[in-house]
N, C-alpha and C positions, 0 to 999 in steps of 0.2 A: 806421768808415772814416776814416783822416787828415783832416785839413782838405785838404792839399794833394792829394791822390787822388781827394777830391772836388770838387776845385773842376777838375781836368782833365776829369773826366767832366762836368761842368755845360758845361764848354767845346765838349767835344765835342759834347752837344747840341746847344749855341747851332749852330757849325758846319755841323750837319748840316741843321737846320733853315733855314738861309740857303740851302745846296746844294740843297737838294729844293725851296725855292720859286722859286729860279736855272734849276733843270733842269726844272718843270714850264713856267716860265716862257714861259724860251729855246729850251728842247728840250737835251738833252745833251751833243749834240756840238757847238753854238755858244757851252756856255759854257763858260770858261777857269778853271784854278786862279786865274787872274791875275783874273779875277772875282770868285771866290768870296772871294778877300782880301780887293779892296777892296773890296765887300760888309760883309764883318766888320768891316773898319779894321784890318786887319793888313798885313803883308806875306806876299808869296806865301810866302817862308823859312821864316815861322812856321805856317804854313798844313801843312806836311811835319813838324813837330813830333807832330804829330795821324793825320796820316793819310800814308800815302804817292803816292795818285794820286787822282783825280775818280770814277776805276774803283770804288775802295776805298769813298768812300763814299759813290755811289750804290748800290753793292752792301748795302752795310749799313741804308740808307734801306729800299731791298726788301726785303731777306730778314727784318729786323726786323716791318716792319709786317705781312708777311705771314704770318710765322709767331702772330704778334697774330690775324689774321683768321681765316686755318683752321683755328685751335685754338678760336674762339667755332663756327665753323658745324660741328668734330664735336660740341660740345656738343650743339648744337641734335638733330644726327642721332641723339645718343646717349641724349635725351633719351626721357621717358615720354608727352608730348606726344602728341596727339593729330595726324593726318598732315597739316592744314587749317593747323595752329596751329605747326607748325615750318617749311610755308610761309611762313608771315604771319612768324615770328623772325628767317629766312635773309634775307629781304626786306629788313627792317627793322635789320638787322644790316649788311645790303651801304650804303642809304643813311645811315647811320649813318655808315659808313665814310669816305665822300663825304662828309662834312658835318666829322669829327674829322680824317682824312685827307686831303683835298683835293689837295694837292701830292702825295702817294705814290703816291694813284689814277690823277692826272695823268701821272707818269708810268710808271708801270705799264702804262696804256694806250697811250701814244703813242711809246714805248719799247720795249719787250720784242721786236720784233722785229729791232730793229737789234743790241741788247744778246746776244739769246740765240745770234748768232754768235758770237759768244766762246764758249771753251771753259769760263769760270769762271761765266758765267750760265747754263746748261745748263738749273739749276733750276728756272727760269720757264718751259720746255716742260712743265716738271711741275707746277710749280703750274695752269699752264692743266689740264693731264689731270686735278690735283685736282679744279677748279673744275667741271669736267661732272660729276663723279662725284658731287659733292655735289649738285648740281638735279638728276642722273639719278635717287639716289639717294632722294631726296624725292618729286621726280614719279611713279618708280614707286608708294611707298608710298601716295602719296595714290590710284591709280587702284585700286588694290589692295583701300585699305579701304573703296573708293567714296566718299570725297569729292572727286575729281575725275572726268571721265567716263569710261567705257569706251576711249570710240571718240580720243581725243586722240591725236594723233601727239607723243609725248613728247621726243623728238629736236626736233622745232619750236618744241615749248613751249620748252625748252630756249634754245635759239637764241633765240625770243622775248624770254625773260628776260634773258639774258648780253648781247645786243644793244642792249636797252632800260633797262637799269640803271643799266649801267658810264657812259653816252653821257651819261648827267648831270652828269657832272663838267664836261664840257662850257658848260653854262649856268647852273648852280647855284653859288650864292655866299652863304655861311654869312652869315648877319645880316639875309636878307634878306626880303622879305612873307611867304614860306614855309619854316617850319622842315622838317627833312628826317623828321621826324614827318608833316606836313601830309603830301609831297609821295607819303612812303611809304603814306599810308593811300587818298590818289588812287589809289596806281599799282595797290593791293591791291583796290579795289572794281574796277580796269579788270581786272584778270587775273585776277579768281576771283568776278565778280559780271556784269563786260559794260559796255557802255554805251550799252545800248538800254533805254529805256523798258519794263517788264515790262507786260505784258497785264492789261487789267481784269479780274479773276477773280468780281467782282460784276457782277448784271444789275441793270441800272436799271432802276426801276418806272418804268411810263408814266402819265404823269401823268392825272391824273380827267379824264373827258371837262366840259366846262360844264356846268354844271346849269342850269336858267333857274323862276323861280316859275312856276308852272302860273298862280296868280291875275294875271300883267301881261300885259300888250299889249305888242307892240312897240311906239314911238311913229311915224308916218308924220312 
């Protein structure tokens, strides 16, 4: 690749990465090309050199990291894995996300419904339809092969997880007491282990009654 080919695309990076921490930030629509300049230290003029609208490369911040994302979780599904243990990777794979991601997730999350009016984000209706299809997809295998239980309404589980995952981007912030290891391996004992105390399955001996020497007296 040219020096000079590369160094636009490096720019572009820089760019886009200022934009996605602008738009998780501020939310989308409160933030301005004329932000994202002076952000960079450009001018807005040079800011069109790169990209043509805010549209542009928000669009490109999503559709980049996401096609990143559910090209890791068909792996998962494609996987020889055991049904327990591509839960545990889909999981693990989402906070992951969250933690490499942060800004994307951000707005993914608090975005997509204003976005997907537009006729050119359409595809984040699809990536949602994605998104169940792969925890539908999982959940059922797992009750299937019996490591989940019979009786679970899968559709809630579902919802459970999509509900409780995503909402971390929320208060989690990369560098912080808990890596997103830590937080994944919490969230995995709570949704496929419980959080109740397990039942003594030992009986405890009763302890010896006193014995007392036959040869004493009590003393008055």
């Amino acid at each position: 690749m040219p020096e000079s080919v590369q160094a636009t695309a490096t720019r572009r990076t820089e760019l886009l990465g200022i934009a996605a921490g602008l738009f998780a930030e501020k939310g989308f629509k409160n933030t301005t090309v004329r932000d994202i300049a002076d952000a960079a230290g450009i001018l807005s003029g040079s800011l069109y050199h790169h990209f043509d609208s805010k549209e542009s490369m928000v669009d490109e911040i999503l559709s980049t990291f996401q096609e990143e994302l559910f090209g890791s979780y068909d792996e998962v599904i494609a996987s020889d894995d055991e049904a327990r243990t591509k839960i545990e990777r889909a999981v693990r794979l989402s906070f992951e996300a969250i933690d490499q991601h942060r800004d994307e997730v951000a707005i993914f999350q608090n975005e997509a419904d204003y976005l997907g009016s537009f006729e050119r984000f359409g595809y984040l209706a699809e990536r949602h339809a994605q998104s169940r299809q792969v925890w539908m997809t999982l959940l059922h295998e797992g009750v299937q092969s019996g490591a989940l239980r019979k009786d679970l309404d899968v559709e809630l589980v579902y919802r459970f997880i999509r509900d409780t995952v995503w909402v971390a981007v929320r208060w989690y912030h990369p560098g912080g007491p808990l890596t997103h290891d830590d937080i994944a391996d919490q969230y995995l004992t709570i949704l496929l282990d419980g959080i109740s105390t397990p039942p003594e399955v030992e009986v405890r001996a009763r302890p010896a009654p006193e014995t007392r020497n036959p040869g004493t007296r009590k003393q008055t």
